[in-house]
Each structure stands twice: as structure tokens, then as C-alpha cells.
BATITOR-399271 format. One record per residue (C-alpha): residue in three letters; z, y, x. Coordinates in pm, whole numbers, padded with zeros to 5 digits, always signed. Layout:
# residues N
AlaZYX...
This chain:
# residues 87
Unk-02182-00311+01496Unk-01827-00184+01394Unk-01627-00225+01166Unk-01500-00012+00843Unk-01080+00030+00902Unk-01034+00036+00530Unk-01241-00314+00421Unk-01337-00425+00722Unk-01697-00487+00624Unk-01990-00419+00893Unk-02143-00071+00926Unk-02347+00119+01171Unk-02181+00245+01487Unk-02304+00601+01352Unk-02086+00506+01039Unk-01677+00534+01021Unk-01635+00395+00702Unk-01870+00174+00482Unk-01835+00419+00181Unk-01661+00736+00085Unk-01427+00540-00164Unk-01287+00313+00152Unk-01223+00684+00323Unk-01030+00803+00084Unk-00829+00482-00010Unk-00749+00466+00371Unk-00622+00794+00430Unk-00443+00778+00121Unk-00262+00470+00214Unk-00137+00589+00562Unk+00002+00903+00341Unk+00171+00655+00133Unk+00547+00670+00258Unk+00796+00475+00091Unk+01149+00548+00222Unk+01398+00239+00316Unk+01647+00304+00040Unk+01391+00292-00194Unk+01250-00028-00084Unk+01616-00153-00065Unk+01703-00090-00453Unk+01389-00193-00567Unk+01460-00543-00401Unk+01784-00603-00424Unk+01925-00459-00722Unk+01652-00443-01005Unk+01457-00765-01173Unk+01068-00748-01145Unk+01039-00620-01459Unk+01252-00356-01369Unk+01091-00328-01002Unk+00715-00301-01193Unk+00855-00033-01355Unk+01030+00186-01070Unk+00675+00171-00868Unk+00523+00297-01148Unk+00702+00573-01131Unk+00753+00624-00794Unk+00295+00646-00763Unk+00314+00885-01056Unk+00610+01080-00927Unk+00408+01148-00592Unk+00047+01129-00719Unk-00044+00775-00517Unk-00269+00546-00693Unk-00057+00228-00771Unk-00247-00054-00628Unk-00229+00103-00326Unk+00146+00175-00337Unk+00163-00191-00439Unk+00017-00320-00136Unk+00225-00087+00097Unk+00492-00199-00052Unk+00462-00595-00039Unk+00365-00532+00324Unk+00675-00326+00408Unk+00866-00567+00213Unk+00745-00857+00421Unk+00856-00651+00765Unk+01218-00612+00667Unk+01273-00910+00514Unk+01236-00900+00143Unk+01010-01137+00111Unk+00866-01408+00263Unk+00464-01434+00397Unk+00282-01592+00121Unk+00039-01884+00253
């Protein structure tokens, strides 16, 4: 058995992913490049109100679907010290 790279349910060793929809969300996300500045102004200098807003725009500036930008985000956010690991 593998294992699907996107949800890492169990497929078929025939299989790479467990469903077309996992494809395309993972190869979406590895497109998904959010540069350092960004990340930076987001963090330090706007609210979260203000932060909600300027992802929104940032997924339908470049076409990204936002929970995925989201999730890129709070994970490069947690590498370079924006926020801590949640438990």
C-alpha cells in the first residue's frame, strides 16, 4: 500500500493519488508561492482583519484557491517565525 501525497489516505500502489481532486489541490499548492515581503507585511504591520483581507486578494490576484493559500501561508508563517506551532 502507498500513500496519497495530498491526504495521505491509502491507495493502490498502481494509484498516485486517491482522487483527481487531491491531484489537483497538490500541484496547485506547490505552485502556490508567496514571496517573504509579503508574508512580512501581512504579519507585522496589518490586524487580522486587515490580514483576512490582503489574502483574499492576494488568491484572487493570482487565481489560487484561498484555503489553500491559507494553509501555505500559516505553514510558512510558522518557519520564519510569525507564529508559534499550535498544540
Amino acid at each position: 500500500m502507498s500513500h496519497c501525497p495530498f491526504c495521505q489516505k491509502k491507495i493502490a500502489m498502481s494509484k498516485a493519488f486517491c482522487s483527481r481532486s487531491c491531484k489537483e489541490n497538490y500541484f496547485q499548492l506547490i505552485a502556490i508561492q508567496v514571496p517573504k515581503p509579503f508574508l512580512k507585511r501581512i504579519y507585522i504591520f496589518c490586524n487580522p482583519e486587515q490580514r483576512e483581507e490582503e489574502i483574499e486578494n492576494f488568491a484572487n490576484r493570482h487565481g489560487w484557491r484561498l484555503d489553500l493559500l491559507k494553509n501555505k501561508i500559516n505553514e510558512l508563517a510558522q518557519e520564519n517565525g510569525y507564529t508559534k506551532l499550535s498544540d
